[in-house]
N, C-alpha and C positions, 0 to 999 in steps of 0.2 A: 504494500500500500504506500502510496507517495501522500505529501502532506504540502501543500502549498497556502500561501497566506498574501491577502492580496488587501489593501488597502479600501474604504469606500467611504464615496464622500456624499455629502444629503442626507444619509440618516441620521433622525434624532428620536424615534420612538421604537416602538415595539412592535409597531404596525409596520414601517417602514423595512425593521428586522425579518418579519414574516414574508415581506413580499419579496427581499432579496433570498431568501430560503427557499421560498417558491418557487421562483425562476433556477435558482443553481441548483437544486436537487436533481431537474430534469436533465441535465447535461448528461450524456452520456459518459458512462464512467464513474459519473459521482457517487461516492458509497457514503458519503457524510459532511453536515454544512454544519458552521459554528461559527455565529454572524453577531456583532456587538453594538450596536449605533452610538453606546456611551463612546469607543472606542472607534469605529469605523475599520473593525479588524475584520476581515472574514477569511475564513481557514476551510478548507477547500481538503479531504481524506478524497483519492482517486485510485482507482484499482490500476492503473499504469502511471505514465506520465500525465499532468494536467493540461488540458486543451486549453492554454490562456486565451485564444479568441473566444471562443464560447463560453466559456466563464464569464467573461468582460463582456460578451454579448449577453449572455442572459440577465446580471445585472442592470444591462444599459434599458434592455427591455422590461424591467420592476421600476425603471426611472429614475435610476443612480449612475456614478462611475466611476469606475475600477481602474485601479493599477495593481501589479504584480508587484508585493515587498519587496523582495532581494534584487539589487540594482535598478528597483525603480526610479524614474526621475518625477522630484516634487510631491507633494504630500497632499493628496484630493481630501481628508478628514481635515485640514484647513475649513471646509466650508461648513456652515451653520444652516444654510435651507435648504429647509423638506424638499422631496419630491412626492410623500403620500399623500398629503393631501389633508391627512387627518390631524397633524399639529404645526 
């Protein structure tokens, strides 16, 4: 199992946390999410290598976005607004 961690910016509720769960679960490959909006962590368990575009795409489609942690450029958890809707 490979274990990747990727940065996300515009969460700030729980609501927002469910919906990036939503989207990355379906990714193929994915065998487990663990997503924080206190943090804007989301950790990414994949039964190979992680498909960073589809990762970052299925986020972008919950209405956030993603950078890959390790040698990513720039910090997206900088930002403070929603994309749910709900706060």
């Amino acid at each position: 199992m490979t274990t990747t961690e990727y940065q996300v910016s515009g969460m700030t509720c729980s609501h927002c946390e469910r919906s990036v769960r939503e989207e990355v679960v379906h990714v193929n490959g994915v065998q487990q999410v663990e997503v924080s909006a206190a943090t804007g962590r989301l950790v990414v368990d994949t039964d190979g290598p992680a498909n960073d575009e589809a990762i970052i795409a299925a986020v972008k489609e919950a209405g956030y976005e993603a950078v890959r942690s390790s040698g990513a450029d720039g910090d997206p958890s900088d930002s403070t607004a929603s994309s749910c809707g709900c706060c």
